[in-house]
C-alpha positions as CSV (number, residue, x, y, z in Angstrom):
1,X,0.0,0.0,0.0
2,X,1.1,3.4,-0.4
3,X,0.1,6.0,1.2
4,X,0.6,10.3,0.6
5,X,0.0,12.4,3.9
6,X,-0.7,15.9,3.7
7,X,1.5,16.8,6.8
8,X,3.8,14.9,9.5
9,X,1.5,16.8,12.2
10,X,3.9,17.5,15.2
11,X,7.2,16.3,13.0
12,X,8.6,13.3,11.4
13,X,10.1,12.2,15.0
14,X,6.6,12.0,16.7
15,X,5.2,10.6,13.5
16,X,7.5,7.7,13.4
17,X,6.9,7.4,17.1
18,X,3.4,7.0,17.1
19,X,3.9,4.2,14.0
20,X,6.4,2.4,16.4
21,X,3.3,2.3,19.0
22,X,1.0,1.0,17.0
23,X,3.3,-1.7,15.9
24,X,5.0,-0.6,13.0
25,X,8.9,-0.9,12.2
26,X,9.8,2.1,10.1
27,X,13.0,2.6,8.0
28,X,13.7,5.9,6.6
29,X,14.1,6.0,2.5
30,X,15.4,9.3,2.7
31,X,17.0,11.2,5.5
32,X,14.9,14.0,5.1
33,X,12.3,11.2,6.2
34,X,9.6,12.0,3.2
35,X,9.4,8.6,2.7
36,X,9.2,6.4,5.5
37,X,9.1,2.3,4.3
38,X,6.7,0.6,7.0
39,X,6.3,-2.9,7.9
40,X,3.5,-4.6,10.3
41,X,3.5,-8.5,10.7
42,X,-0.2,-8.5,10.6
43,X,-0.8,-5.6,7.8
44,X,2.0,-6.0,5.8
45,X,3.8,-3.6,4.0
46,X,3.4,-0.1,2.9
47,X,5.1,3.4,1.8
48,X,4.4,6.6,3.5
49,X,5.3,9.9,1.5
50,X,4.6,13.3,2.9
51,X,3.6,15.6,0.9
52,X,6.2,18.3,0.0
53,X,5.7,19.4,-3.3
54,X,2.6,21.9,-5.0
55,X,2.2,18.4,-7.2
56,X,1.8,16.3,-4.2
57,X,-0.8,19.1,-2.4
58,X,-2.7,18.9,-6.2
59,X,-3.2,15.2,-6.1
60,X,-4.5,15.4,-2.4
61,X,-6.9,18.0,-3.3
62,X,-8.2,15.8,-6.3
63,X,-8.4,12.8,-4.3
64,X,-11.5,11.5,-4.2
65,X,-13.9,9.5,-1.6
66,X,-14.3,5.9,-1.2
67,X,-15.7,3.8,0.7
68,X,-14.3,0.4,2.0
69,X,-16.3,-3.2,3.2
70,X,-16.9,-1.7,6.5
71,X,-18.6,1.2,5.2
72,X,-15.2,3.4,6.0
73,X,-14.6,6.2,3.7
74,X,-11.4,6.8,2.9
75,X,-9.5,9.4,0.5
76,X,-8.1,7.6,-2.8
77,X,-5.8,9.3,-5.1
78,X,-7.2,9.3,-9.1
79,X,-5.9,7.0,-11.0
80,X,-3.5,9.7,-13.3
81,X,-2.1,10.8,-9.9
82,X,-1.3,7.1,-9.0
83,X,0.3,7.2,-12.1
84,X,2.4,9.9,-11.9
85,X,4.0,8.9,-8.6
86,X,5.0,6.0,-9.6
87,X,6.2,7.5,-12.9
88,X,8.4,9.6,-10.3
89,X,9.5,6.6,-8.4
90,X,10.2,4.7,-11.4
91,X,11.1,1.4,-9.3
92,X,10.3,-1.8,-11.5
93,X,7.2,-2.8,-9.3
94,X,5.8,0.8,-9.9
95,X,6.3,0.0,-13.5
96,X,4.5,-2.6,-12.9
97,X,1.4,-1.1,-11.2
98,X,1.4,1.5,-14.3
99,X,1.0,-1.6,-16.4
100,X,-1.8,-3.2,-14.5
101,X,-3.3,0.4,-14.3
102,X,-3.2,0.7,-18.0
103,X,-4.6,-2.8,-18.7
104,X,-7.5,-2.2,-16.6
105,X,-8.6,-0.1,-19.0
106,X,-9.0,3.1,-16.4
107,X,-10.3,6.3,-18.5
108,X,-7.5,8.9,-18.1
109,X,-6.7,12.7,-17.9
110,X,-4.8,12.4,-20.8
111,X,-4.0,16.2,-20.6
112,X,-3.4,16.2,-16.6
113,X,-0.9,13.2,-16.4
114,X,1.1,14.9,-20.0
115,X,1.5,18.0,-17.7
116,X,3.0,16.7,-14.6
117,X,5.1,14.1,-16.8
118,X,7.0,16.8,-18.7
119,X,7.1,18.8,-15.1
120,X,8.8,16.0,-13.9
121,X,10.9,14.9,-16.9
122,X,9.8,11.1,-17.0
123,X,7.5,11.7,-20.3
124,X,10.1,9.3,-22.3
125,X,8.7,6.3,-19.9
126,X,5.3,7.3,-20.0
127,X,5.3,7.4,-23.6
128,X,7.3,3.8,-23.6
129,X,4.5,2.9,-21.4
130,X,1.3,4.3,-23.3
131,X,2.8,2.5,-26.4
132,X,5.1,-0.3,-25.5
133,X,5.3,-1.2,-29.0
134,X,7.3,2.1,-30.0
């Protein structure tokens, strides 16, 4: 799972506290500590980016409501911001999650996810991506 926080709140220090509490180990991916790698042995695995860029603040604004089995709602990102991120990241299983997204068949902001692509100079694997046959 991955997950985009608008703030750490109090600081990353207290944030990665209050993980620890609730049974969380927590490794750093950056020492800035934007992006903290967490692991639970009953949850599992997920990545926890704080936002810190206008882009990051946009796709939070755009999120949009779901709602889970136990009638939870919960803030998703769109698809095309999903998409971008992991664009960013670039890591194989991102790749891979672009690919699945794609597949899926997911209508897409075309226009929005050419934007942030050529903001953030990874529109040469997007374009691989779109049209894996090129």
């Amino acid at each position: 799972m991955d997950l985009l926080l608008a703030d750490s709140g109090p600081g990353h220090s207290a944030l990665e506290a209050a993980l620890v509490a609730a049974g969380w180990s927590v490794r750093r991916a950056s020492a800035e500590g934007d992006l903290l790698r967490l692991r639970h042995t009953v949850l599992g695995v997920a990545d926890l980016l704080i936002a810190g860029t206008d882009y990051q603040q946009e796709a939070l604004l755009r999120a949009r409501e779901e709602t889970l089995l136990n009638e939870q709602p919960v803030r998703v990102l769109t698809p095309e911001d999903v998409i971008v991120h992991k664009l960013i990241a670039g890591r194989s299983q991102d790749i891979a999650d672009i690919e699945a997204i794609l597949s899926a068949g997911v209508p897409l902001d075309e226009n929005y996810i050419e934007r942030w692509v050529q903001f953030w100079d990874v529109a040469e694997l997007w374009s691989a991506l779109r049209d894996p046959a090129s």
